[in-house]
PDB file of N, CA, C and O in Angstrom:
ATOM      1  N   UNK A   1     -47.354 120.902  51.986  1.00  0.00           N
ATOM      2  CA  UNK A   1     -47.424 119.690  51.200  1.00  0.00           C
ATOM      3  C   UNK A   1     -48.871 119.189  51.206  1.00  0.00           C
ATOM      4  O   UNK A   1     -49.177 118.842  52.347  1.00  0.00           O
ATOM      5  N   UNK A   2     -49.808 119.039  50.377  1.00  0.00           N
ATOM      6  CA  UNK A   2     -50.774 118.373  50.206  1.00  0.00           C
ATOM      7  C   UNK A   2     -50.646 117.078  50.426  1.00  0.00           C
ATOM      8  O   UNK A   2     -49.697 116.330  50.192  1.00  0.00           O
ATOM      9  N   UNK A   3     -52.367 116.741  51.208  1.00  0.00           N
ATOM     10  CA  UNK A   3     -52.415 115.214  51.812  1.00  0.00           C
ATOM     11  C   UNK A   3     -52.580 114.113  50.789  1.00  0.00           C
ATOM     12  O   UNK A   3     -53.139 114.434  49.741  1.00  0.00           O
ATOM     13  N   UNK A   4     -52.189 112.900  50.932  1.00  0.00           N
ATOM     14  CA  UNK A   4     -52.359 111.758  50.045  1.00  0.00           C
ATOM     15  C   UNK A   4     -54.368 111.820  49.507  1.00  0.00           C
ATOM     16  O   UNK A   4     -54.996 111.544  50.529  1.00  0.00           O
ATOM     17  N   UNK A   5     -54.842 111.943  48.939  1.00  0.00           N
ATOM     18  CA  UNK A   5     -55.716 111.682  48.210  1.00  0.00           C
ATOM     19  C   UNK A   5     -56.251 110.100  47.639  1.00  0.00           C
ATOM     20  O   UNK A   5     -55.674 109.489  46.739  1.00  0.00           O
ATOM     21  N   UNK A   6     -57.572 109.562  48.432  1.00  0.00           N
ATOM     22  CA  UNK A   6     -57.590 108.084  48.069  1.00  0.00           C
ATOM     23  C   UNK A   6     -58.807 107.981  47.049  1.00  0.00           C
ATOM     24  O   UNK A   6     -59.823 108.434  47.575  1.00  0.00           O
ATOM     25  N   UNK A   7     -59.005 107.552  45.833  1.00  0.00           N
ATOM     26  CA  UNK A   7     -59.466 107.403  45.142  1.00  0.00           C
ATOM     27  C   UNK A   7     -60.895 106.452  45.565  1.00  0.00           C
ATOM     28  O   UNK A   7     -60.868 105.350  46.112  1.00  0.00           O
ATOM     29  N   UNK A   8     -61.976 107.130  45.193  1.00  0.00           N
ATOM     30  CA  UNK A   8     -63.258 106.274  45.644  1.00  0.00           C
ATOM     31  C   UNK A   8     -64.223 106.662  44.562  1.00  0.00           C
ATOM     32  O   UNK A   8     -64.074 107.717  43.946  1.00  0.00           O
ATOM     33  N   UNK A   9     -65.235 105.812  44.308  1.00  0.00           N
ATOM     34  CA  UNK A   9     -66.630 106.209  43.125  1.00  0.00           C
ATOM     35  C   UNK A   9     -67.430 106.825  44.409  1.00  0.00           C
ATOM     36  O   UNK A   9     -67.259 106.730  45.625  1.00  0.00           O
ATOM     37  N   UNK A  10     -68.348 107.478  43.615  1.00  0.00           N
ATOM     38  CA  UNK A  10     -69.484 108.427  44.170  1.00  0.00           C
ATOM     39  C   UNK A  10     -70.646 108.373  43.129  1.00  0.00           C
ATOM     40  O   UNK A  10     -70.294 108.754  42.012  1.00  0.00           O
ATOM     41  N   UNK A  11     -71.860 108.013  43.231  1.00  0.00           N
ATOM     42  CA  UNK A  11     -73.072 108.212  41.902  1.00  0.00           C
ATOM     43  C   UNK A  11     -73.791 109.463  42.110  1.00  0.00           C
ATOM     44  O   UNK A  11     -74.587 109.450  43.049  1.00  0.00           O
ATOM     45  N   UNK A  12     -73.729 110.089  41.721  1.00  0.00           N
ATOM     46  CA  UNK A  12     -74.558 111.555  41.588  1.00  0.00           C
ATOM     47  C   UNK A  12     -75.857 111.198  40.367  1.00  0.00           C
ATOM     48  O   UNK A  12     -76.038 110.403  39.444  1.00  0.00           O
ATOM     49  N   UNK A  13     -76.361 111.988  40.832  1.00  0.00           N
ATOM     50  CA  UNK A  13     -77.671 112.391  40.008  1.00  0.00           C
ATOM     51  C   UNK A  13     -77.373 113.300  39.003  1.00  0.00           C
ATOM     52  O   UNK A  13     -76.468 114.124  39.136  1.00  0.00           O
ATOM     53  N   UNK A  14     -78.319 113.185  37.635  1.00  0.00           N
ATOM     54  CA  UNK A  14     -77.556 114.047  36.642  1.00  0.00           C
ATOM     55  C   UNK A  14     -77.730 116.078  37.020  1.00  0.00           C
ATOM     56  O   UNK A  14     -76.989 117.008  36.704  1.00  0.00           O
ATOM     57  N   UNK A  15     -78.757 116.052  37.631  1.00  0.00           N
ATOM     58  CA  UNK A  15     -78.732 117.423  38.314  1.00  0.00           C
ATOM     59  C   UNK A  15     -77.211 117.647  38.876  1.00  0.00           C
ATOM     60  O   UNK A  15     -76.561 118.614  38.476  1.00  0.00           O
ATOM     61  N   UNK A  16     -76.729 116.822  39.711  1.00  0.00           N
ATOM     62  CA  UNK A  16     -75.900 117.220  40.544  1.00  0.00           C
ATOM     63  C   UNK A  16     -74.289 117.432  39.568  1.00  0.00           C
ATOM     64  O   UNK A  16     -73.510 118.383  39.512  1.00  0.00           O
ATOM     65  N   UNK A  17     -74.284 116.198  38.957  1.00  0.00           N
ATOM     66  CA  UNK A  17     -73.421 116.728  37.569  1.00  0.00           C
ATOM     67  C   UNK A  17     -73.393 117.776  36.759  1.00  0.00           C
ATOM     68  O   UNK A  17     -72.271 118.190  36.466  1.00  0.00           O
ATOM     69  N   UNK A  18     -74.362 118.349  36.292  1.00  0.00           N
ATOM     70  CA  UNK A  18     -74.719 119.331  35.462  1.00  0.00           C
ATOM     71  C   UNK A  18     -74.568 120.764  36.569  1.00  0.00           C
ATOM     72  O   UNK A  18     -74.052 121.769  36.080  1.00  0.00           O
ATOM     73  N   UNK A  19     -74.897 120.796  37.618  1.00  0.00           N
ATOM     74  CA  UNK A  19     -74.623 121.815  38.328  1.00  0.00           C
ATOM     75  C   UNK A  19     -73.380 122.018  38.432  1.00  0.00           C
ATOM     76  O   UNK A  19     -72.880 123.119  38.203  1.00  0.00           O
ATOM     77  N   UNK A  20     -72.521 120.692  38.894  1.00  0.00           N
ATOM     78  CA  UNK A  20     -71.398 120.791  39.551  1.00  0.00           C
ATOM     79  C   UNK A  20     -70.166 121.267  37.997  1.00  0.00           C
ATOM     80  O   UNK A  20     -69.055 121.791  38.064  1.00  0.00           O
ATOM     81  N   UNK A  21     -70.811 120.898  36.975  1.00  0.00           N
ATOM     82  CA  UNK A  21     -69.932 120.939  35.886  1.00  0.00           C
ATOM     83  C   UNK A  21     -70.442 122.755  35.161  1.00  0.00           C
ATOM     84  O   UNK A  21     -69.939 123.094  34.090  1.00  0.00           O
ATOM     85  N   UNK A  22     -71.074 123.373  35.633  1.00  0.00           N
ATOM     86  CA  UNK A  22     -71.203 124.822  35.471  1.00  0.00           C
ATOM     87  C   UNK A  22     -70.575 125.388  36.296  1.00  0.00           C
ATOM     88  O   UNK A  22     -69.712 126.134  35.834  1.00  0.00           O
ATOM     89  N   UNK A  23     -70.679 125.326  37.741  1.00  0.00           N
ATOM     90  CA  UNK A  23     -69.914 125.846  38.594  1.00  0.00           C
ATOM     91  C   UNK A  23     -68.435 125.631  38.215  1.00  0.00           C
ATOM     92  O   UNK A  23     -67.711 126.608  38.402  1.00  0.00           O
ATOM     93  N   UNK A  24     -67.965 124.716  37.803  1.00  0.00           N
ATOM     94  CA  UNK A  24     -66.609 124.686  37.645  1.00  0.00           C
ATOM     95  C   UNK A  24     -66.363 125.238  35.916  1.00  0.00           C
ATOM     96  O   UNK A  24     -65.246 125.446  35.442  1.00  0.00           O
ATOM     97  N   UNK A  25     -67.085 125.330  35.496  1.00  0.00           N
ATOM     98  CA  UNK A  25     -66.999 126.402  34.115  1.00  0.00           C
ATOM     99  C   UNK A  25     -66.718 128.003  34.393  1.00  0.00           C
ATOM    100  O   UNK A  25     -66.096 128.710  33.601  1.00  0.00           O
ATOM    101  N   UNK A  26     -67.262 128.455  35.617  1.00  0.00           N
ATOM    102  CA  UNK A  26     -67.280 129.760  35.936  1.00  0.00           C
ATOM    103  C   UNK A  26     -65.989 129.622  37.197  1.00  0.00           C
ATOM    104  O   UNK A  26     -65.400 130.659  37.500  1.00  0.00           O
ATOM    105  N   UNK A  27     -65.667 128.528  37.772  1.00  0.00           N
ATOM    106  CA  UNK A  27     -65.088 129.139  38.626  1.00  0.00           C
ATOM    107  C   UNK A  27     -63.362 128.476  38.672  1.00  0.00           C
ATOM    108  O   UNK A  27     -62.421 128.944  39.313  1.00  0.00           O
ATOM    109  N   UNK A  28     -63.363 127.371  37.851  1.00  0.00           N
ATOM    110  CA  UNK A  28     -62.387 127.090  37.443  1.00  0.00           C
ATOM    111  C   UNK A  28     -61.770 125.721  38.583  1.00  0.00           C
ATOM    112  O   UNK A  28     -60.780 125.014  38.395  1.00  0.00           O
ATOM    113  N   UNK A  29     -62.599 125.688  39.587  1.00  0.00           N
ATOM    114  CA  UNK A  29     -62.360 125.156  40.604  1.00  0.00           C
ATOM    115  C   UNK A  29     -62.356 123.645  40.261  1.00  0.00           C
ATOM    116  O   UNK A  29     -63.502 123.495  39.839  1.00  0.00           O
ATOM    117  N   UNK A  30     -61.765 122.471  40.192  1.00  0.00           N
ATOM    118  CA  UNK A  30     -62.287 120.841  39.842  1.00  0.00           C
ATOM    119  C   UNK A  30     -63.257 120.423  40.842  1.00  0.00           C
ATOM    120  O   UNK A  30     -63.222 120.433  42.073  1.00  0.00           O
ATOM    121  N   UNK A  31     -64.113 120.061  40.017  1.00  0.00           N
ATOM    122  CA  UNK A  31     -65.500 119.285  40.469  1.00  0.00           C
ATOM    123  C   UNK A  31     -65.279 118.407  41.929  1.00  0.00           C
ATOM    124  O   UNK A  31     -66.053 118.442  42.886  1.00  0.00           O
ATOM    125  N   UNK A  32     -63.970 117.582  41.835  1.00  0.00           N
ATOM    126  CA  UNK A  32     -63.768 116.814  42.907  1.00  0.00           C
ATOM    127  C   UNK A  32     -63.188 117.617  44.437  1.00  0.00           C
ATOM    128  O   UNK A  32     -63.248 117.265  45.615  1.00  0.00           O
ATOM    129  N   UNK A  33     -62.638 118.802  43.773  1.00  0.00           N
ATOM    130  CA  UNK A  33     -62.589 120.189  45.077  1.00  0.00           C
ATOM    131  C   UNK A  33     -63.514 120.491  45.883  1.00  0.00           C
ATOM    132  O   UNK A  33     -63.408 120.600  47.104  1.00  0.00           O
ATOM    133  N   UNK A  34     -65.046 120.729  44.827  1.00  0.00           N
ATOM    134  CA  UNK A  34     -66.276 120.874  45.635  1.00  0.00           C
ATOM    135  C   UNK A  34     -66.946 119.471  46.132  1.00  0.00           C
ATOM    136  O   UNK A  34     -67.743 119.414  47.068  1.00  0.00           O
ATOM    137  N   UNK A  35     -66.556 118.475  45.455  1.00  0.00           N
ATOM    138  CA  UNK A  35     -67.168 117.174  46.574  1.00  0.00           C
ATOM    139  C   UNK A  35     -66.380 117.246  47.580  1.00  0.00           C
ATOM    140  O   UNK A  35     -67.004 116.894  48.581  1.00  0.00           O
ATOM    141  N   UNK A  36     -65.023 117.604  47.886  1.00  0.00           N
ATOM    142  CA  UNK A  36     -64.458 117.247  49.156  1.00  0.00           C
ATOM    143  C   UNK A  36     -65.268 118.280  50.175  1.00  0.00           C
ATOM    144  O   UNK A  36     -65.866 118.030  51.221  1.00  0.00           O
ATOM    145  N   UNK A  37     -65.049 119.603  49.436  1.00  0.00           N
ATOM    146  CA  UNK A  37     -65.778 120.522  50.255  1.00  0.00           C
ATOM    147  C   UNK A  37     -66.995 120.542  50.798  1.00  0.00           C
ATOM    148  O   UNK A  37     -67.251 121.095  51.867  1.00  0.00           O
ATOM    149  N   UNK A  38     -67.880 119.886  50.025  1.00  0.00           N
ATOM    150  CA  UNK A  38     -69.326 118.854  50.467  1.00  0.00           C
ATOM    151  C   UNK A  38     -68.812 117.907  51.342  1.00  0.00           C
ATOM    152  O   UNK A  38     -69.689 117.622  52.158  1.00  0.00           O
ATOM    153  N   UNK A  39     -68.295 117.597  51.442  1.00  0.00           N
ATOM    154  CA  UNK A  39     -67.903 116.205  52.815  1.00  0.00           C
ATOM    155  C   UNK A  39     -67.472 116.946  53.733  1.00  0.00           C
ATOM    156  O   UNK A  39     -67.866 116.610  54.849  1.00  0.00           O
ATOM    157  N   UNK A  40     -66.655 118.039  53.685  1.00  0.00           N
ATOM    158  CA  UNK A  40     -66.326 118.497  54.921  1.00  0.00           C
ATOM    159  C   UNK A  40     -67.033 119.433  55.652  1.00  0.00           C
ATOM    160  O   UNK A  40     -66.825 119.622  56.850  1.00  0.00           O
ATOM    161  N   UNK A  41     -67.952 120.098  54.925  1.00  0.00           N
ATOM    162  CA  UNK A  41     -69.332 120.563  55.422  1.00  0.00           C
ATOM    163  C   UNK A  41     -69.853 119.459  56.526  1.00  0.00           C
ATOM    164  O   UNK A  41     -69.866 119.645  57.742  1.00  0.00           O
ATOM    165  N   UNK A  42     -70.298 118.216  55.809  1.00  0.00           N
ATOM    166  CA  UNK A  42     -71.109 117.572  56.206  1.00  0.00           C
ATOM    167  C   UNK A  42     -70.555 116.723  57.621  1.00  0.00           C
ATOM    168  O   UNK A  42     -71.263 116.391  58.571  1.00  0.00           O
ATOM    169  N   UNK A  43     -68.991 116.467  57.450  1.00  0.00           N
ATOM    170  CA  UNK A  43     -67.868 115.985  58.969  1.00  0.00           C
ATOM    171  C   UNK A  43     -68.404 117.606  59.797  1.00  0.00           C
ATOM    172  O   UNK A  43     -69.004 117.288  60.824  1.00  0.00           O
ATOM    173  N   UNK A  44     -68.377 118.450  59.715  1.00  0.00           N
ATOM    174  CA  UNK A  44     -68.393 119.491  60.306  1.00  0.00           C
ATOM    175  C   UNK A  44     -69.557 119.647  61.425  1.00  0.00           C
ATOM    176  O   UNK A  44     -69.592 119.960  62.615  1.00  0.00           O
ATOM    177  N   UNK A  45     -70.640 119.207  60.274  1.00  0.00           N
ATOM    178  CA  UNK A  45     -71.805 119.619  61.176  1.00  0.00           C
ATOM    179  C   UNK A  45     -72.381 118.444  61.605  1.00  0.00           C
ATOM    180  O   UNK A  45     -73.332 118.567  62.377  1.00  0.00           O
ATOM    181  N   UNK A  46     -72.077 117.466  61.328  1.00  0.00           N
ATOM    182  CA  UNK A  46     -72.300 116.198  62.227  1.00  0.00           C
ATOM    183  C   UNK A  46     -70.905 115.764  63.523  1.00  0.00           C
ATOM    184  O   UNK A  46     -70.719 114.635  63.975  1.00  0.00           O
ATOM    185  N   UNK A  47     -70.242 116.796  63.816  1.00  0.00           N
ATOM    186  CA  UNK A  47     -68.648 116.234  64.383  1.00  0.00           C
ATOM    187  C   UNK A  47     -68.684 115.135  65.716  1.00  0.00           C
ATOM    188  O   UNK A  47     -68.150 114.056  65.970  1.00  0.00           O
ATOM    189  N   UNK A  48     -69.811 116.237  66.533  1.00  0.00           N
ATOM    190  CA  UNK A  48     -70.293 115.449  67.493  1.00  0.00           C
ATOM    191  C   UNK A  48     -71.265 114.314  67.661  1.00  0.00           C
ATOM    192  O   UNK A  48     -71.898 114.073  68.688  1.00  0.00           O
ATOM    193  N   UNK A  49     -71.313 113.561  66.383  1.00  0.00           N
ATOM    194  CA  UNK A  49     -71.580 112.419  66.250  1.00  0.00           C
ATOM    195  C   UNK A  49     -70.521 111.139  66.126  1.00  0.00           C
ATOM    196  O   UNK A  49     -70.596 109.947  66.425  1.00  0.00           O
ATOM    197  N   UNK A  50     -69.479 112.003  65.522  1.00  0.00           N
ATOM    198  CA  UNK A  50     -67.912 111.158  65.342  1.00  0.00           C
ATOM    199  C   UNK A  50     -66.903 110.589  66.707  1.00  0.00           C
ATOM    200  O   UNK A  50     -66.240 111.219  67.532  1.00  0.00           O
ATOM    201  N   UNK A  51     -67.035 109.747  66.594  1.00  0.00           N
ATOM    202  CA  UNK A  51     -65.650 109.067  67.774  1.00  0.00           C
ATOM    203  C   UNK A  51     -64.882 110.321  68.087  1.00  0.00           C
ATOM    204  O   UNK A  51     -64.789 111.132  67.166  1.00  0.00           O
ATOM    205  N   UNK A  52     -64.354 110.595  69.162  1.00  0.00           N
ATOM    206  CA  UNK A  52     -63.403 111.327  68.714  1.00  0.00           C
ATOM    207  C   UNK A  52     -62.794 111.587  71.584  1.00  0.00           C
ATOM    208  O   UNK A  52     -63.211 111.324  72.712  1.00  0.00           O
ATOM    209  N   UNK A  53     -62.034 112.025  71.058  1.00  0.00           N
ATOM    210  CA  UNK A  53     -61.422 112.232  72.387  1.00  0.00           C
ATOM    211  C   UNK A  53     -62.723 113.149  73.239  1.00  0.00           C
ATOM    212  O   UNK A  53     -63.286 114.165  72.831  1.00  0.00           O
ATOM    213  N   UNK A  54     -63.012 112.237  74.827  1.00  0.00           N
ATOM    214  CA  UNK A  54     -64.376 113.068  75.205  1.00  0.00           C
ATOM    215  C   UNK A  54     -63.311 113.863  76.159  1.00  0.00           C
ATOM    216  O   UNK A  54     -62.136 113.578  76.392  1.00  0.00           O
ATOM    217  N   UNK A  55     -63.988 114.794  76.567  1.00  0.00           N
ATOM    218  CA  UNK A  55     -62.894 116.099  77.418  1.00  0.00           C
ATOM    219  C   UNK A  55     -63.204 115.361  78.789  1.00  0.00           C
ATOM    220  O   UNK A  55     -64.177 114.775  79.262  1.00  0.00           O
ATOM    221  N   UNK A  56     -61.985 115.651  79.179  1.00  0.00           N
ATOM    222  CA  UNK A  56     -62.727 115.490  81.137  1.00  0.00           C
ATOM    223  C   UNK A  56     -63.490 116.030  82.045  1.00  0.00           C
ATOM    224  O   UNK A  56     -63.563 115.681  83.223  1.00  0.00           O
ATOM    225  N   UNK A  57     -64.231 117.122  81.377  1.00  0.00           N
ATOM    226  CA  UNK A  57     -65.479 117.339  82.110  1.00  0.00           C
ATOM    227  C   UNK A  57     -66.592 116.642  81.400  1.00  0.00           C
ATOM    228  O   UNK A  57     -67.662 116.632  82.009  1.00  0.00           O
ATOM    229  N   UNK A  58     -66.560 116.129  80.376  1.00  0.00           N
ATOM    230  CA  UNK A  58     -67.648 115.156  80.067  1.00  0.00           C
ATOM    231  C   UNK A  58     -67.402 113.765  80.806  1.00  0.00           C
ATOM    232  O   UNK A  58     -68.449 113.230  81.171  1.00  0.00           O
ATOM    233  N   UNK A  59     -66.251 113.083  81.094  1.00  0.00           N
ATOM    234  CA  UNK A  59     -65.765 112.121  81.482  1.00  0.00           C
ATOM    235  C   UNK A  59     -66.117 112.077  83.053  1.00  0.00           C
ATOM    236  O   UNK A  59     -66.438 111.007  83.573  1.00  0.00           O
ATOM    237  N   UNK A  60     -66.059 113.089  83.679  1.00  0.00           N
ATOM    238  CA  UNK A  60     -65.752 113.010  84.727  1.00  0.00           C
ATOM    239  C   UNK A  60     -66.657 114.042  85.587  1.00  0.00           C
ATOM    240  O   UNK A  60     -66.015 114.332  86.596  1.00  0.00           O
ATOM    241  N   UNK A  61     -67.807 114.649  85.569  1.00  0.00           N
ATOM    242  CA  UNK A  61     -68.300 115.758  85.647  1.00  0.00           C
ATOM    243  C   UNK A  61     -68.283 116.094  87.279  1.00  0.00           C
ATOM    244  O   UNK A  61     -68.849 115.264  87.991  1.00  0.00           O
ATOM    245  N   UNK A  62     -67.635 117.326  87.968  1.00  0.00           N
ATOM    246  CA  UNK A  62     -67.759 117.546  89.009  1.00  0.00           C
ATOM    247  C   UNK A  62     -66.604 116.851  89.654  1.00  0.00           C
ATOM    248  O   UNK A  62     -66.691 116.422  90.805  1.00  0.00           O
ATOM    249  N   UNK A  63     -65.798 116.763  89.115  1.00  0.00           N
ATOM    250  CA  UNK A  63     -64.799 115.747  89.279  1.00  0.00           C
ATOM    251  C   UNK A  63     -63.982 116.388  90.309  1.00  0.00           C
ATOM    252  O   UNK A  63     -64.302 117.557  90.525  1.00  0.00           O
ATOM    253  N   UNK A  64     -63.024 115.933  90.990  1.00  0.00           N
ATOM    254  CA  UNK A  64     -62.342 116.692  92.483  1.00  0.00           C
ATOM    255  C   UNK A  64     -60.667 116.396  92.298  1.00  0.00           C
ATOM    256  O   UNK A  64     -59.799 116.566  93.154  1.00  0.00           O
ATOM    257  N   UNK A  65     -60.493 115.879  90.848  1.00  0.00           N
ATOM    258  CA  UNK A  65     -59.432 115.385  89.720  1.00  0.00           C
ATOM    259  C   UNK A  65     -58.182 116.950  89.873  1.00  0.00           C
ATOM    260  O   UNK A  65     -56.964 116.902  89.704  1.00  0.00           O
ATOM    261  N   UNK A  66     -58.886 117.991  90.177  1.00  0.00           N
ATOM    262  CA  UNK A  66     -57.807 119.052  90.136  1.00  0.00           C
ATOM    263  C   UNK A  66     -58.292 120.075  89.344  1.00  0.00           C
ATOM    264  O   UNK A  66     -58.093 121.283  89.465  1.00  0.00           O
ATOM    265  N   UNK A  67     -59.072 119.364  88.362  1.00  0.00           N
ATOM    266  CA  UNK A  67     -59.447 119.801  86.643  1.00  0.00           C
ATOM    267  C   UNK A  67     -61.131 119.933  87.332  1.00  0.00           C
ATOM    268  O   UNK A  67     -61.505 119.516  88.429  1.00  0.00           O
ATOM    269  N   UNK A  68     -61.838 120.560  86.413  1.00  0.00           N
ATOM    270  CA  UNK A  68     -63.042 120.630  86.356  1.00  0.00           C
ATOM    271  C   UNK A  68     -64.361 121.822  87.244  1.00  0.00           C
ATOM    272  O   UNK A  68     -64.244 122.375  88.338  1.00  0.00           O
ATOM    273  N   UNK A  69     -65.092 121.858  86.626  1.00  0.00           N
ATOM    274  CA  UNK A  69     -66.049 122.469  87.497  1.00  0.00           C
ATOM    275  C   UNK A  69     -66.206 122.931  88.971  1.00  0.00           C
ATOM    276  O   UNK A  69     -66.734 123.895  89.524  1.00  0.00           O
ATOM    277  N   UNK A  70     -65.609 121.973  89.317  1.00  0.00           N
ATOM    278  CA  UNK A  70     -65.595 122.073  91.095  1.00  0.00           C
ATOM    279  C   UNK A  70     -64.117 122.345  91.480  1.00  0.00           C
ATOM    280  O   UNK A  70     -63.848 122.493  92.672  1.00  0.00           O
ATOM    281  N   UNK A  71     -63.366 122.401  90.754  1.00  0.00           N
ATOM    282  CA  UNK A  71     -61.912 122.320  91.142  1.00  0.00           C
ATOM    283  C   UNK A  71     -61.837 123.832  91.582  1.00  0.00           C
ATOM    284  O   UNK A  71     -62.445 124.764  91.056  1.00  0.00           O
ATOM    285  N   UNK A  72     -60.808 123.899  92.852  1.00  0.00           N
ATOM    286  CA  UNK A  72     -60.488 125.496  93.056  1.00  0.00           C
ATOM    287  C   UNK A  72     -59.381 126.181  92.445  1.00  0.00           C
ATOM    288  O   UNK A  72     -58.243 125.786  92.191  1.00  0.00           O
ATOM    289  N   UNK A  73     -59.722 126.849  92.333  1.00  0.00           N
ATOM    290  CA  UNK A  73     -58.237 127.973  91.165  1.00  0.00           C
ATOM    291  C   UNK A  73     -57.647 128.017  92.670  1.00  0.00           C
ATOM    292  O   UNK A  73     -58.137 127.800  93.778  1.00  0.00           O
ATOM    293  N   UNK A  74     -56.237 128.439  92.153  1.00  0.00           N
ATOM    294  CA  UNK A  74     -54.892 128.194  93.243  1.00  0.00           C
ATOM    295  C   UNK A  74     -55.397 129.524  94.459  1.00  0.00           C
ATOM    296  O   UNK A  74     -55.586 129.469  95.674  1.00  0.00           O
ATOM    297  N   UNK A  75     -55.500 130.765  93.371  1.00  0.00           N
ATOM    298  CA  UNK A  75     -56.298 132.379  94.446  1.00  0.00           C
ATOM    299  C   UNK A  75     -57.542 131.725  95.458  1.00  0.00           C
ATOM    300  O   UNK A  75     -58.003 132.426  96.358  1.00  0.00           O
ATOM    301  N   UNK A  76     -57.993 130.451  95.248  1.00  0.00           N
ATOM    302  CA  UNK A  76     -59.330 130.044  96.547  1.00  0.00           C
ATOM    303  C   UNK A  76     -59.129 129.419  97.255  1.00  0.00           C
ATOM    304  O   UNK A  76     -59.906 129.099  98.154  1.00  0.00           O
ATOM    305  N   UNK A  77     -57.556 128.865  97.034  1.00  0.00           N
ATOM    306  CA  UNK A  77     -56.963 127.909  98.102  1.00  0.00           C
ATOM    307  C   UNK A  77     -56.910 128.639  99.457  1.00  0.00           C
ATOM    308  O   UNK A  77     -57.142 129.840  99.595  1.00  0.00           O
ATOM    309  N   UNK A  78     -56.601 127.838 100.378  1.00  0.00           N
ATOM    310  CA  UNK A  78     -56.095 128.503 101.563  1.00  0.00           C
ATOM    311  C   UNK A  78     -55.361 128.336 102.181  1.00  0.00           C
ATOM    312  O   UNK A  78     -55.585 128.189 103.383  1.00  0.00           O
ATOM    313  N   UNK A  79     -53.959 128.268 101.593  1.00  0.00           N
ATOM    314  CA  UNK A  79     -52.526 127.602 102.083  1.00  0.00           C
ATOM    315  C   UNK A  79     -51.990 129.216 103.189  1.00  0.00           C
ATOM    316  O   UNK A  79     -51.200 130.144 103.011  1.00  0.00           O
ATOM    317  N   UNK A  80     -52.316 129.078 103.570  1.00  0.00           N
ATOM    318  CA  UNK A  80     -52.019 130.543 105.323  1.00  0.00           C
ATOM    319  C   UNK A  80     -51.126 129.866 105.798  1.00  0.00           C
ATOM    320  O   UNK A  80     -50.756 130.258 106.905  1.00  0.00           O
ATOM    321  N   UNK A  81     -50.401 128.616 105.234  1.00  0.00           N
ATOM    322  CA  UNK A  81     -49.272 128.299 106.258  1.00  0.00           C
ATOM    323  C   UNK A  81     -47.617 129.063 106.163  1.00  0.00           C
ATOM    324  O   UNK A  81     -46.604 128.533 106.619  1.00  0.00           O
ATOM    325  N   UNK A  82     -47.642 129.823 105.767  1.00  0.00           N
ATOM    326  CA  UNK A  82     -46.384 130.726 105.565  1.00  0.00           C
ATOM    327  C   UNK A  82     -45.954 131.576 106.929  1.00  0.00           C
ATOM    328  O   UNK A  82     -44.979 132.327 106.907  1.00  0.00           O
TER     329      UNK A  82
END
């Protein structure tokens, strides 16, 4: 199912029109396909600039949490009490 789609203006330059309206002569694709695809380029390579959930080794670095860098895998334990 395709996502809801919210309607917004954008001003382009007439270059960017005229390009964008050849490309979609040859490729059949709608103009507003390749602006999304331009935005999601651009979320892409900026991501780690965006809000977004920090991991717990950024949160917590060296952390003794169970999780992380310093934590021992279960094989380094030394439970010999058997």
């Amino acid at each position: 199912m395709a996502r809801k789609k919210i309607s917004t203006t954008v001003y382009l330059t007439e270059e960017q029109v005229q390009g964008l309206k050849q490309l979609h002569e040859r490729t059949r694709v709608p103009i507003a396909e390749y602006i999304r695809m331009g935005i999601d380029l651009i979320l892409q390579r900026y991501a780690e600039q965006l809000p977004g959930q920090t991991s717990l080794f950024e949160t917590f670095p060296g952390s003794s949490l169970g999780v992380g860098p310093k934590a021992k895998k279960p094989e380094e334990t030394n439970d010999d009490a058997s």
